[in-house]
N, C-alpha and C positions, 0 to 999 in steps of 0.2 A: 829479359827478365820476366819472367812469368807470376800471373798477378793472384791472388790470393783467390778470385773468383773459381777460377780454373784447376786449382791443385783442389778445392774444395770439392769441385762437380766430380773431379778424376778419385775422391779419398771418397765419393758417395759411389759413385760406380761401383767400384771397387769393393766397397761395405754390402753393395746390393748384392752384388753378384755372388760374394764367399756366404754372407748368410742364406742364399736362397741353397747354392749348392751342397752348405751344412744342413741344412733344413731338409733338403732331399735324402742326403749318405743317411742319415738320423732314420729317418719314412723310412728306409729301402732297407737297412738294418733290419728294423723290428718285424718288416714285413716278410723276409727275406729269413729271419731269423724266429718266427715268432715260436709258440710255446710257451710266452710271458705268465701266462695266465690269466689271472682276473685283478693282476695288478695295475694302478693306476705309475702314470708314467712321474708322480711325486712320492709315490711308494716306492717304485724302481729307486730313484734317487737317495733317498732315505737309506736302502738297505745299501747302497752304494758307500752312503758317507760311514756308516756302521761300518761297513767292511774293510774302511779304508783307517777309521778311526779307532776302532776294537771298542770301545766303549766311553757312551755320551750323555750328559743329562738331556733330559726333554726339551730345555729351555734352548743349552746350546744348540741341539740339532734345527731347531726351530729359526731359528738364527742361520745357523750354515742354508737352508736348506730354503731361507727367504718367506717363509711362513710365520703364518701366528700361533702363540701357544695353542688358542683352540681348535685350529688346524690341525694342527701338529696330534696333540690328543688324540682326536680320529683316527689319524693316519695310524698310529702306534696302538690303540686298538684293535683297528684290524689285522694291523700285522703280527699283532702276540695272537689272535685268537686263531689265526693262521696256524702257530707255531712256527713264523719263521724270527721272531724275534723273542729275547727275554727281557725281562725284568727284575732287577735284584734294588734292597735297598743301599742307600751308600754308606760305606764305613762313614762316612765322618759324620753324616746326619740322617736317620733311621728315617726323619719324613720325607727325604727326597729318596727317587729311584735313578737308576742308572742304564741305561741300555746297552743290550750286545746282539749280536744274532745267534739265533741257536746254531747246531752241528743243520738242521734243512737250510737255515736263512744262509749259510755261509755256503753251502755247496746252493742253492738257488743262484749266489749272484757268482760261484765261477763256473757253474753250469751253461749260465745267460753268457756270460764274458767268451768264455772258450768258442760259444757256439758263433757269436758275433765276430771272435779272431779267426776261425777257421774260414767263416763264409768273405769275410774282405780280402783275407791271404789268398784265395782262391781267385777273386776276382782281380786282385791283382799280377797274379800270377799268369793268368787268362789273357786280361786285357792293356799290359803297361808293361813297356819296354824295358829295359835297363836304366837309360840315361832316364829315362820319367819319372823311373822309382828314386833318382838321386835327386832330380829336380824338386819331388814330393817329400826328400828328405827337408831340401833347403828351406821349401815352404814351410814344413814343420816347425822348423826353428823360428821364422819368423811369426810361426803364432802363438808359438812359448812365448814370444817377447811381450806381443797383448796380454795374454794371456796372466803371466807374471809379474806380480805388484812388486 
């Protein structure tokens, strides 16, 4: 029977090893892909949840995206005077506003995404076998499962 110390040390290994390695794919992405521009990597994110959301108030985004409203403020400053984002007021209450991306903010982030799918597909095409790309599928699922509330 194996003692709770032990499954411990092996679930921290374990935690070390996939964060460092996500930590790396992550670097080696942007590096590998850049172009970004002079966005910060909680702007990137931002337009991320826009794009996935179509449209958000400031407070929710703020919330999804684990910042504070006056955070958040900044960030969506810069990115409407960017023009890669709008702001409209909200039907039900005129003094709130609503966020979307414009037609640049929306082709930015499948600009960003295309270029990051091509250059992984690439490398795995390159450097991973058949059976590893199935292996890498199984993985996947198992990090949908963390992943997944």
């Amino acid at each position: 029977m194996e003692n709770t110390t032990s499954v411990l040390d092996r679930d921290i290994e374990v935690a070390t090893k996939l964060r460092t390695v996500m930590h790396r794919l992550v670097k080696l992405l942007r590096r590998e892909t850049h172009g970004e521009g002079q966005l910060s990597l909680t702007e990137r994110s931002v337009m991320g949840s826009l794009y996935q959301h179509r449209e958000l108030p400031p407070s929710e985004l703020a919330q999804l995206e684990k910042v504070t409203t006056q955070s958040m403020s900044q960030i969506i400053n810069h990115l409407h005077e960017m023009g890669l984002i709008d702001k409209t007021p909200s039907g039900e209450d005129k003094r709130k506003v609503l966020l979307t991306l414009s037609s640049r903010g929306r082709t930015y982030v499948e600009d960003s995404r295309q270029r990051k799918q091509e250059w992984l597909a690439h490398a795995l095409q390159q450097k991973v076998s058949p059976a590893e790309k199935d292996l890498l599928m199984e993985a996947l699922e198992i990090l949908n499962k963390i992943i997944d509330e």
